[in-house]
KEVEX-197549 format. One record per residue (C-alpha): x, y, z. Coordinates in Angstrom, 1 decimal. Last residue first. Layout:
BEGIN
ATOM      c1      c2      c3
ATOM       X       Y       Z
...
***
This chain:
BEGIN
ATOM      c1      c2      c3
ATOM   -25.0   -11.9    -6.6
ATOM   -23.1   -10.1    -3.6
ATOM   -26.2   -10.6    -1.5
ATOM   -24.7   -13.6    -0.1
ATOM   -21.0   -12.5     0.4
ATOM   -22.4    -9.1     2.5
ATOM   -21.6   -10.7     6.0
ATOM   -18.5   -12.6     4.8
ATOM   -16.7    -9.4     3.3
ATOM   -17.4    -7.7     6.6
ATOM   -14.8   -10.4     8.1
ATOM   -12.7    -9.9     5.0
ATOM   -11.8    -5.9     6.1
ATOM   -11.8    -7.2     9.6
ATOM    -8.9    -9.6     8.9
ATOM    -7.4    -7.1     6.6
ATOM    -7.0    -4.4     9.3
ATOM    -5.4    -6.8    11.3
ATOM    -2.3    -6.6     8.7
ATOM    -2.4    -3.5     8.4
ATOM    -2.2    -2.3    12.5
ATOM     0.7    -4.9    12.5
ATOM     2.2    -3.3     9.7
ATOM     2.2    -0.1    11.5
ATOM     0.3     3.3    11.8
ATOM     2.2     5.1    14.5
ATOM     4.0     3.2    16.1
ATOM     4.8     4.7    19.6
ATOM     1.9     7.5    19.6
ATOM    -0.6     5.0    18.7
ATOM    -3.8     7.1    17.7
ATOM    -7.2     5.4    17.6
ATOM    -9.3     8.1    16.0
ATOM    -6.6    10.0    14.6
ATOM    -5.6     6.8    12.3
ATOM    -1.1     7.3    12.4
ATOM     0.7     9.0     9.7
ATOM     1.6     6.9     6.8
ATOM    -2.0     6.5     6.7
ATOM    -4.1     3.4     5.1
ATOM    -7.2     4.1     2.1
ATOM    -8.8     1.3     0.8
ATOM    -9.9     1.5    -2.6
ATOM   -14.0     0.2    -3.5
ATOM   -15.5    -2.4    -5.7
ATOM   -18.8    -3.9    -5.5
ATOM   -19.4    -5.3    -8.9
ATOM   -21.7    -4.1   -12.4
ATOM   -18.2    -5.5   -14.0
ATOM   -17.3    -3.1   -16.2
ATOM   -18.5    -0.2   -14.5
ATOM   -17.2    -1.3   -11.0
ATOM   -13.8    -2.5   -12.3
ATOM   -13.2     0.8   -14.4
ATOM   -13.8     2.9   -10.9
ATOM   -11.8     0.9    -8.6
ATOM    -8.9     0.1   -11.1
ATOM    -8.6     4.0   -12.5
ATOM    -8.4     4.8   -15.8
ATOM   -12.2     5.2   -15.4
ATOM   -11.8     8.5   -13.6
ATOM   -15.1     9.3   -12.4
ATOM   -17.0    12.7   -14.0
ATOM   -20.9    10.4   -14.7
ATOM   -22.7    11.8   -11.8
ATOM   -19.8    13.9    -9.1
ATOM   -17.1    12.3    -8.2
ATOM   -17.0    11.1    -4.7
ATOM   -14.9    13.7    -2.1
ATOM   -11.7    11.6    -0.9
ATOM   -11.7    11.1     3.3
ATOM   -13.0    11.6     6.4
ATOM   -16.3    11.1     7.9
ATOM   -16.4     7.0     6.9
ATOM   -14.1     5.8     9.8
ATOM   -11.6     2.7    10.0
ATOM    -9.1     1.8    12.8
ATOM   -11.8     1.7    15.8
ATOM   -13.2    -2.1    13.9
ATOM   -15.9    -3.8    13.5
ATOM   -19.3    -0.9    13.7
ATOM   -16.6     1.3    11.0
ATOM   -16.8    -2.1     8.8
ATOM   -20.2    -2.2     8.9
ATOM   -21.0     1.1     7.8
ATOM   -18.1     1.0     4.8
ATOM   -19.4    -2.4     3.6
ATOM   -23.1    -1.2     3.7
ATOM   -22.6     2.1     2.3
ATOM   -20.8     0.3    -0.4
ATOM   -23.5    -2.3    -0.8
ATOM   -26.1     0.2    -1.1
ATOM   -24.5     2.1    -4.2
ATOM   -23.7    -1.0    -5.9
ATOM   -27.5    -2.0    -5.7
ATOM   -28.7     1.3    -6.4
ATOM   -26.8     0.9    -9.9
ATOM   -23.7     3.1   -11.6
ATOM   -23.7     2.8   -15.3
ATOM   -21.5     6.1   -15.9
ATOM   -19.5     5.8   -12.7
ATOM   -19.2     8.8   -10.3
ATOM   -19.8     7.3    -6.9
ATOM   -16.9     4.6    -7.3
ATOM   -15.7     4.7    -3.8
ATOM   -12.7     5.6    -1.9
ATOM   -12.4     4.1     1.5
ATOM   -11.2     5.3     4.9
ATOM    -8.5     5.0     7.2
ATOM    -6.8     8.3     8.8
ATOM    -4.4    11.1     8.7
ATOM    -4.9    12.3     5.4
ATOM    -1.6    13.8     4.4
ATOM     0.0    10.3     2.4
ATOM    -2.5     7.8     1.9
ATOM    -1.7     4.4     1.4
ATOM    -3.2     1.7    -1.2
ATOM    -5.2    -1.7    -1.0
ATOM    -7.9    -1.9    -4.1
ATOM   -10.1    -4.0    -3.3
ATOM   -12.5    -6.2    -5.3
ATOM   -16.2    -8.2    -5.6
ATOM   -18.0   -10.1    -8.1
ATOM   -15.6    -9.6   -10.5
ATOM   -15.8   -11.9   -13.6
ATOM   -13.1   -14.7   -13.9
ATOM   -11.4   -14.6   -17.7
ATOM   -12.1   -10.8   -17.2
ATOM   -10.0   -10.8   -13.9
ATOM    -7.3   -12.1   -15.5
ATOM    -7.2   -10.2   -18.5
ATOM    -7.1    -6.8   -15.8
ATOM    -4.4    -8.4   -14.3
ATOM    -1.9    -9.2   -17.0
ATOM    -2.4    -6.2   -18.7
ATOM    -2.1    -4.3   -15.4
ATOM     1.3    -5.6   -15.1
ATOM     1.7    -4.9   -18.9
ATOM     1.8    -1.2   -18.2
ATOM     4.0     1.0   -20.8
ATOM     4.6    -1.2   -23.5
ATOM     2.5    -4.3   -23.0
ATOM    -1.0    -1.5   -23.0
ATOM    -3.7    -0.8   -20.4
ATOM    -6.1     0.6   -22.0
ATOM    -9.0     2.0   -19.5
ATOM    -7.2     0.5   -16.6
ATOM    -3.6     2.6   -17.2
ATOM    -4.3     5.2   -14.4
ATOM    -3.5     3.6   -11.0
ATOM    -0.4     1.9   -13.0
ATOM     1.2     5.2   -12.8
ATOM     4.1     5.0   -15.0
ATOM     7.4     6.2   -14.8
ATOM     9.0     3.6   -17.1
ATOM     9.8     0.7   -14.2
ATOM     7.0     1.6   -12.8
ATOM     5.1     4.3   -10.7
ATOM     4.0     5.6    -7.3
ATOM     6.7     6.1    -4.4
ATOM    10.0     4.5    -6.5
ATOM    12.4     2.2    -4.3
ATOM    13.6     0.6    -7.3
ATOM    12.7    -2.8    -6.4
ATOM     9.2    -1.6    -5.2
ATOM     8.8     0.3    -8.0
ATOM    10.0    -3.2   -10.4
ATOM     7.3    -5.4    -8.1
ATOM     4.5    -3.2    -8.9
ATOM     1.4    -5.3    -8.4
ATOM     1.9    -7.3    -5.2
ATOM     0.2    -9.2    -3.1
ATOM    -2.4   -10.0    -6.0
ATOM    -4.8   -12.4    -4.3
ATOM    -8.0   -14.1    -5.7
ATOM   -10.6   -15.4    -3.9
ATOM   -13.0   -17.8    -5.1
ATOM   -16.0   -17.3    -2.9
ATOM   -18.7   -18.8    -0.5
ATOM   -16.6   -21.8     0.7
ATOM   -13.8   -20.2     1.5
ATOM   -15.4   -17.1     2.5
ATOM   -17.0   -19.1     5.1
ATOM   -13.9   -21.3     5.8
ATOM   -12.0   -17.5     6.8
ATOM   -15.1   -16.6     9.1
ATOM   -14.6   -20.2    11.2
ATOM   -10.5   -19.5    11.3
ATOM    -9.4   -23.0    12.6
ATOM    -7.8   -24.1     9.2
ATOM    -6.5   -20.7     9.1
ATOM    -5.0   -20.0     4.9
ATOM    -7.9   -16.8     4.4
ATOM    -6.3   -15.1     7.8
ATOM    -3.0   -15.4     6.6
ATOM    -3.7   -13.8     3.1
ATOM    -5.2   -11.4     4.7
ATOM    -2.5   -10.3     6.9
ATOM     0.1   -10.5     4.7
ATOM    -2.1    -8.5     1.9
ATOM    -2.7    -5.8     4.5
ATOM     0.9    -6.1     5.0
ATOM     1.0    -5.6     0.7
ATOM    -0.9    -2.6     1.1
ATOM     1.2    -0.9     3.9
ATOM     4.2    -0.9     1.9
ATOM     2.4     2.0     0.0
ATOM     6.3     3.2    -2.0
ATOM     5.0     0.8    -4.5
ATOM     2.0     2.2    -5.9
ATOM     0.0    -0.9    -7.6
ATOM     0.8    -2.3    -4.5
ATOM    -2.1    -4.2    -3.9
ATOM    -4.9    -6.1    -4.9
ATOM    -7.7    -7.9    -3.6
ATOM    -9.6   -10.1    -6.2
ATOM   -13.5   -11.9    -5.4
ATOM   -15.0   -14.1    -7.7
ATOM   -18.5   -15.8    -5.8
ATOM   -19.1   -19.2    -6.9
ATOM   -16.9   -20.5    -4.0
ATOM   -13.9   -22.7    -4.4
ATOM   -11.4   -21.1    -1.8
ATOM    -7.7   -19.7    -2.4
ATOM    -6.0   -18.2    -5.1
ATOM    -2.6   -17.0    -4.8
ATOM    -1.4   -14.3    -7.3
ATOM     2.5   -13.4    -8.5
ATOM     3.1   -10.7   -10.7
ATOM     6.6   -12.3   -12.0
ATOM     9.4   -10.3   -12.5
ATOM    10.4    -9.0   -15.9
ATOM    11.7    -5.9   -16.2
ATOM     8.3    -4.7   -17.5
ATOM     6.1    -6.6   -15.0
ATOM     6.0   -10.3   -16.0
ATOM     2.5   -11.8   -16.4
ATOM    -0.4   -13.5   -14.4
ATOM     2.2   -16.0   -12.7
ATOM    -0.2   -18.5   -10.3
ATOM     0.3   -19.6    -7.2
ATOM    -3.2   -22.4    -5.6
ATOM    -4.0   -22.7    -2.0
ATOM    -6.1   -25.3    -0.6
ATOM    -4.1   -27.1     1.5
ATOM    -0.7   -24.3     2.4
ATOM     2.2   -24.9     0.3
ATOM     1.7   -22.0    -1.7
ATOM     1.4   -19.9     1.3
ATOM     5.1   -20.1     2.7
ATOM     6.5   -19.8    -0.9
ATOM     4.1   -15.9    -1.7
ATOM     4.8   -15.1     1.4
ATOM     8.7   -15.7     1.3
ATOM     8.9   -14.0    -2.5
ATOM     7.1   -10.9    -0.8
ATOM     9.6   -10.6     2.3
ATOM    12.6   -11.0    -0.4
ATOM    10.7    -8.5    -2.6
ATOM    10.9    -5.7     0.5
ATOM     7.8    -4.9     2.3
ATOM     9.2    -1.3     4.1
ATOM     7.8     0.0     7.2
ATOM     7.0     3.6     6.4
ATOM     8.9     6.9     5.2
ATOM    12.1     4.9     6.1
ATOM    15.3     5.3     8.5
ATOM    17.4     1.7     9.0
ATOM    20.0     1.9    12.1
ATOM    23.5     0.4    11.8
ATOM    26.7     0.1    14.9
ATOM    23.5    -0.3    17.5
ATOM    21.8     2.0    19.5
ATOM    21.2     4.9    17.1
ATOM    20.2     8.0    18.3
ATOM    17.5     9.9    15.9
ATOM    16.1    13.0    15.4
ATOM    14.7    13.8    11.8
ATOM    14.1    16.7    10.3
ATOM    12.0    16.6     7.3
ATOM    12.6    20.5     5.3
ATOM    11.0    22.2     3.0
ATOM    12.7    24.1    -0.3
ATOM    15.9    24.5     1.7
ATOM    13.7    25.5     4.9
ATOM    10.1    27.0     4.5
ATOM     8.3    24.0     4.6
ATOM     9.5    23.5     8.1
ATOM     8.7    19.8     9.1
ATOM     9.4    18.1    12.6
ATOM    10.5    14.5    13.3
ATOM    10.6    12.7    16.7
ATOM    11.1     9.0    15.9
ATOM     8.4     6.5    15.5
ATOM     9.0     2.9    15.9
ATOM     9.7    -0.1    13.3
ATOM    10.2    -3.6    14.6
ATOM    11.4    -6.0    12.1
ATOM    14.5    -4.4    10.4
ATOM    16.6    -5.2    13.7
ATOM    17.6    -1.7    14.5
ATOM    14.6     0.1    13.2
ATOM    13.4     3.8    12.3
ATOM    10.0     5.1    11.1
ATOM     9.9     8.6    10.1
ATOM     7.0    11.3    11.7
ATOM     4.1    13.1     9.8
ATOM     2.4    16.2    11.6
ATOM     3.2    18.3     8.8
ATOM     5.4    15.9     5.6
ATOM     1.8    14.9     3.9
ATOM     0.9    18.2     2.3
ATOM     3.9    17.7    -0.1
ATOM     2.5    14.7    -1.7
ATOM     4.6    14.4    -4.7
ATOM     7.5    16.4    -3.6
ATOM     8.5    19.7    -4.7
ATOM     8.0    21.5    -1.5
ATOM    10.3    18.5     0.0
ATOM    13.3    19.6    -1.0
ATOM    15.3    18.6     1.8
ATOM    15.6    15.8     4.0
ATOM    17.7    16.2     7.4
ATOM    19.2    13.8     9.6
ATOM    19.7    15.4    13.1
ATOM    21.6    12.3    15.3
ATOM    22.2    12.0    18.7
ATOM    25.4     9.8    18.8
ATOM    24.9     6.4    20.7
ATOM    26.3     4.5    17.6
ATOM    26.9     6.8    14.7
ATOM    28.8     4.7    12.2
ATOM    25.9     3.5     9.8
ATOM    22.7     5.3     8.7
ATOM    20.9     3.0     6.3
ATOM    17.8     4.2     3.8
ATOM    14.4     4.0     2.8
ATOM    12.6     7.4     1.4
ATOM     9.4     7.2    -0.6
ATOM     8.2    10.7    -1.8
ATOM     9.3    11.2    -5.0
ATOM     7.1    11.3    -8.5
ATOM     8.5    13.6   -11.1
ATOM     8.9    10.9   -13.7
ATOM    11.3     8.6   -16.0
ATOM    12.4     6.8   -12.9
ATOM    10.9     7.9    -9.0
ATOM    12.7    10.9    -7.9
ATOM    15.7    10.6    -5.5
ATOM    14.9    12.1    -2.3
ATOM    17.8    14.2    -1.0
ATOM    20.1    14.2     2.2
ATOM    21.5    16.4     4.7
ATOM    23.3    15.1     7.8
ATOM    24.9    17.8     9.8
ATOM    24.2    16.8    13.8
ATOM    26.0    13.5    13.6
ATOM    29.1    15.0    11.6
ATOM    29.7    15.5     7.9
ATOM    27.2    13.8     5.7
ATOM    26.3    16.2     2.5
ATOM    23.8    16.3     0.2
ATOM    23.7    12.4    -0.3
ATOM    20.4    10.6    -2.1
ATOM    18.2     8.7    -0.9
ATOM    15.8     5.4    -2.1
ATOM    16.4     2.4    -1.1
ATOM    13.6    -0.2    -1.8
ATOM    15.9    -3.5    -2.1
ATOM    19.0    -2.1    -1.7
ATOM    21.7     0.9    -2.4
ATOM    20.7     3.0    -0.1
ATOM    23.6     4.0     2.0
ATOM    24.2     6.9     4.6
ATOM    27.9     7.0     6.3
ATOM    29.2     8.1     9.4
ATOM    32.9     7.2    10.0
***
């Protein structure tokens, strides 16, 4: 008997109707208290070698529907190693369309808009590098439902850098970034990793949105909120996972932050300034161009021609992190930008953009990090 489930960590579907291998027709389910859907993680079961067309409707209506064209699902057998599989998208079918094609080798096969991070991964990072010398877990707060927002500092520097993630929970990219760098910043043999080390205190929010991520939501908490927009004010009743954040990084000073998130149509990796800040400096200007120049020299998965247009003098959103950080703090602080799609300018047309394409994304994002550390302050 076929059957479509997603009743765990991060599943998010909803059952139109599953009939036979080539009729399976499902639903987003929006994110809680809002209009948000986009994330999809679910299990087909009992379709062993049949070829499969699974079908997601609705899509017009979606938070991002611009993303679905050229975009293809990840599947997996084994829930470790997520491929691509041939997807098309007809915006004009049942209010727009995601077909999937799909043959399942095994009795189960996962389906999901990217490579999910589930809480059990997250709790495992978060044990495996508290035990590591040097490394210190902390509990900034409890999100709304009450899980912890875990952060793991590391290094004794002078220098107060945060890297965030997750504050929109259906980016599971962000918090492999976060795997990757919190890796890198924990190698005894790593030479850049000591520099930083000894250069900064760095602080590590893996994840800032556990109860989304639970719920399976795209882009808000447990009451519908997008956490992206509460840095202005953020308040115990609708955001207290910023709360907790934003006090901690006051009790520090910010010398230096990133913001890791996923884009949904743009087809590459780029960064979002803070160009539109009231008390914007030359200094803060020229380090961005420098962190963005240097980091497209270091690596073929980042470019600076593509991306979000800067707000023009004095318009940027300060409800958002990078933008309210930068004017409060007089710091360096930018949002990195990762596909769902795949980085055009160094396509992989197995994977796609993956979590191993994250993860050593971080490394080179904190190996520029150790070039402008000095002039920092």
């Amino acid at each position: 008997m076929i059957a479509v489930s997603a009743a765990f960590d991060s599943g998010n579907i909803e059952v139109v109707r599953c009939e036979a291998p080539d009729d399976i027709v499902l639903r987003i389910a929006r994110d809680a208290h809002s209009d948000f859907f986009q994330w999809f993680h679910f299990r087909l079961s009992g379709a062993r070698g049949e070829a499969c067309t699974v079908r997601i409707i609705g899509l017009e209506a979606s938070a991002y529907p611009g993303g679905w064209p050229g975009y293809e699902a990840v599947t997996s057998h084994d829930r470790a190693t997520w491929v691509r599989s041939p997807s098309r998208y007809d915006a004009a079918a049942d209010g727009g369309t995601l077909t999937i094609e799909v043959t399942p080798l095994h009795d189960h096969v996962w389906l999901a808009y990217f490579a999910p991070y589930s809480m059990e991964r997250h709790h495992e990072l978060v044990a495996r590098m508290m035990v590591l010398p040097g490394v210190q877990a902390r509990v900034l707060g409890a999100s709304l439902e009450g899980q912890p927002i875990d952060c793991l500092t590391i290094g004794e520097g002078p220098r107060q850098v945060w890297l965030y993630a997750r504050q929109h929970p259906g980016e599971s990219m962000a918090e492999w970034w976060m795997e990757g760098a919190l890796e890198m910043l924990t190698d005894p043999a790593d030479e850049v990793a000591a520099a930083l080390r000894a250069g900064a205190t760095i602080h590590c929010i893996p994840n800032m949105n556990p109860d989304g991520s639970c719920r399976g939501h795209l882009r808000t908490n447990a009451a519908g909120v997008n956490l992206n927009r509460e840095w202005a004010g953020p308040t115990a009743e609708r955001s207290p996972e910023v709360l907790a954040a934003l006090a901690a990084m006051t009790a520090t000073g910010v010398d230096f932050a990133i913001d890791v998130h996923g884009d949904e149509a743009i087809p590459q990796v780029f960064i979002a300034g803070f160009e539109g800040i009231p008390g914007i400096t030359e200094r803060q200007l020229g380090l961005l161009g420098r962190y963005k120049e240097t980091l497209a020299r270091a690596t073929p998965d980042f470019q600076t021609r593509i991306g979000y247009p800067p707000a023009a003098a004095g318009r940027a959103n300060l409800t958002m992190s990078t933008n309210q950080l930068a004017e409060r703090f007089g710091c360096l602080a930018m949002t990195l930008e990762m596909p769902f799609k795949d980085h055009d300018d160094n396509a992989d047309s197995r994977a796609g953009w993956s979590p191993e394409r994250s993860k050593g994304l971080a490394r080179s994002c904190l190996a520029v990090l150790a070039e402008l550390l000095p002039d920092l302050r």
